[in-house]
C-alpha atoms as one frame of an Amber mdcrd trajectory, in Angstrom:
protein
  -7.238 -11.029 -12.346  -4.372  -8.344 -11.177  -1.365  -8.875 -12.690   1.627
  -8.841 -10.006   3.918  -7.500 -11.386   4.772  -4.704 -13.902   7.542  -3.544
 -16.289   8.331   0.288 -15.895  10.408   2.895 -18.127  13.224   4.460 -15.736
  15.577   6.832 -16.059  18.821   6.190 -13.461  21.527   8.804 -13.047  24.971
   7.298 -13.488  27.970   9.267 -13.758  26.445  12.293 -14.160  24.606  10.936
 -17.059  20.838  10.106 -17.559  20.455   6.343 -18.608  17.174   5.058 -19.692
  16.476   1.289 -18.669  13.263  -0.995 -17.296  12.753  -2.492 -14.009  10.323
  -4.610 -12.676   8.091  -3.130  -9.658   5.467  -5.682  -7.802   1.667  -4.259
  -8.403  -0.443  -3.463  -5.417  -4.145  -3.343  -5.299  -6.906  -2.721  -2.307
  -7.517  -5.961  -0.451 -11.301  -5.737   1.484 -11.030  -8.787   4.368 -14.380
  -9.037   4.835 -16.241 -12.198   7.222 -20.027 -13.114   7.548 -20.882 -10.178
   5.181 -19.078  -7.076   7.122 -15.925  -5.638   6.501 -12.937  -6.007   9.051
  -9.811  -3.816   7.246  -8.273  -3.394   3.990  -4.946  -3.205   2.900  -2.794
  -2.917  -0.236  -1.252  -6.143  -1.167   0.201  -8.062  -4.276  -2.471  -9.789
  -5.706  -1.115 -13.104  -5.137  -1.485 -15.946  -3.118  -5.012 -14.526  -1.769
  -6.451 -17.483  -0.229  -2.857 -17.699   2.272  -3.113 -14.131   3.093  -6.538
 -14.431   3.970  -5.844 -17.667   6.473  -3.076 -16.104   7.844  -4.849 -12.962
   8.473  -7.640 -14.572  10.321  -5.125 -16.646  11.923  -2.870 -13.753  13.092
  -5.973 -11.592  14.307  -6.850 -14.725  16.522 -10.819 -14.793  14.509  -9.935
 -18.189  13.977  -8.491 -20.904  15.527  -8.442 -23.684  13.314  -8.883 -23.796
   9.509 -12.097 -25.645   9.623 -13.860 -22.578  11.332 -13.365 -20.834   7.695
 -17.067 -22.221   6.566 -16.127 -20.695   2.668 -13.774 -18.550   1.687 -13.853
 -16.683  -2.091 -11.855 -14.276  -4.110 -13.549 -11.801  -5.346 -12.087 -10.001
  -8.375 -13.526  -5.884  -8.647 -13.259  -2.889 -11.027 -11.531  -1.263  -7.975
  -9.389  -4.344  -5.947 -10.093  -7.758  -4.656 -12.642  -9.264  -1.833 -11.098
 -11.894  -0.013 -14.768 -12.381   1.630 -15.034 -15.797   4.500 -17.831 -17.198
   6.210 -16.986 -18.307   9.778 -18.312 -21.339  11.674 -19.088 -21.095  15.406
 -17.459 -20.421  17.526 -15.552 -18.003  14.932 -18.288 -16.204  14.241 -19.184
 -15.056  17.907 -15.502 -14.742  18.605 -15.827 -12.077  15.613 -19.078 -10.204
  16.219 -17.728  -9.260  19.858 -14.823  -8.077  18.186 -14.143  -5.010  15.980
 -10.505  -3.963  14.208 -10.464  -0.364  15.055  -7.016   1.309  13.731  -6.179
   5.010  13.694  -2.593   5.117  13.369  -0.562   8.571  13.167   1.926   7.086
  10.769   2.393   4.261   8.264   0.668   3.907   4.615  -2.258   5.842   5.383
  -5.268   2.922   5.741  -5.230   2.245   9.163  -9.312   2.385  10.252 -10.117
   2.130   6.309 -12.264  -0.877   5.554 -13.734  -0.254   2.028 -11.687  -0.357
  -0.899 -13.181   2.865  -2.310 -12.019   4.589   0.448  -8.786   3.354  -0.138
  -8.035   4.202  -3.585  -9.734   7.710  -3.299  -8.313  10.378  -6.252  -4.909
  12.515  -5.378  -5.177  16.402  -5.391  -2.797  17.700  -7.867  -0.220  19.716
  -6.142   0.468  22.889  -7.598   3.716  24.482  -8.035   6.199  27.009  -9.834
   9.184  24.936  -9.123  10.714  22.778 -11.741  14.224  20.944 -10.894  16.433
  19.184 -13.786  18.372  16.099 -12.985  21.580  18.023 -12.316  19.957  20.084
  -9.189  18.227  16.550  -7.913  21.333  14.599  -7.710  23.265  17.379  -6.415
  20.520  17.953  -3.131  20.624  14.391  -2.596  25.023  14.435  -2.198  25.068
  17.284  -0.043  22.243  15.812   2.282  24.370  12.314   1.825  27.606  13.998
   2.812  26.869  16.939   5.263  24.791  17.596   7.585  22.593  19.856   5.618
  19.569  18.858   4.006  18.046  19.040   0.755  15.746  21.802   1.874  18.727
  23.935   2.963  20.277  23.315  -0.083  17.274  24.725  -2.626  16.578  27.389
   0.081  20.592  28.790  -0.775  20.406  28.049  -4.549  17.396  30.131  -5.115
  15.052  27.161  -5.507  12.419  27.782  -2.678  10.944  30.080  -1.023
């Protein structure tokens, strides 16, 4: 099981001072849809209330009309994210091989068109870089773009802190 929520360290700027603290951020984890042994999308989620999501999805996507055309339905709990995988009765299941979800979105979380969890959780590059800004320089970017119309950007460019 994923737990659903998780207790962070954070460090909040208040009055020009740094103030350490917690606060509580909801978990996400891949979740692979899968039905009659393929994969149809997968999507980050809160790992909780599984077997709702996965009705509603099937629902929403018009695969099924009725609840009894979900022939089983299990959670599968991975190394890597969850398998909500569903077996679908007839006339689901033709409805569903004539069907594909094909997504390639320009914008949005970035898993539009993905439909296997290791593609979703692929490693992050390391971005490399000579600039390091103290708290001080942060805040102050974030009033001028808050009360002008410059931007942050504009605002490191003049200070010396980009190139």
């Amino acid at each position: 099981m994923y737990p659903t929520i998780r207790e962070v360290h954070r460090a909040a700027w208040r009055g020009g001072v740094i103030k350490d603290g917690i606060r509580f951020v909801p978990e996400e984890v891949p979740i692979a849809i899968t039905y009659n042994g393929g994969s149809q999308a997968v999507m980050m989620g809160t790992p909780q209330d599984l077997e709702d999501f996965a009705i509603g999805f099937s629902l929403n996507e018009g695969l099924i009309g009725d609840l009894a055309e979900i022939e089983d339905l299990k959670i599968i709990y991975l190394d890597d994210g969850i398998e909500l995988r569903m077996w679908l009765a007839e006339p689901a299941a033709a409805r569903l091989s004539t069907r594909r979800r094909l997504l390639a979105g320009p914008t949005g979380c970035g898993l539009c068109g993905i439909d296997s969890i290791s593609e979703a959780i692929r490693p992050v590059s390391k971005v490399a870089s000579k600039h390091q800004f103290d708290a001080s320089q942060i805040m102050k970017a974030g009033e001028i773009r808050r009360t002008t119309a410059g931007s942050v950007t504009c605002y490191a460019l003049s200070n010396g802190l980009a190139t």
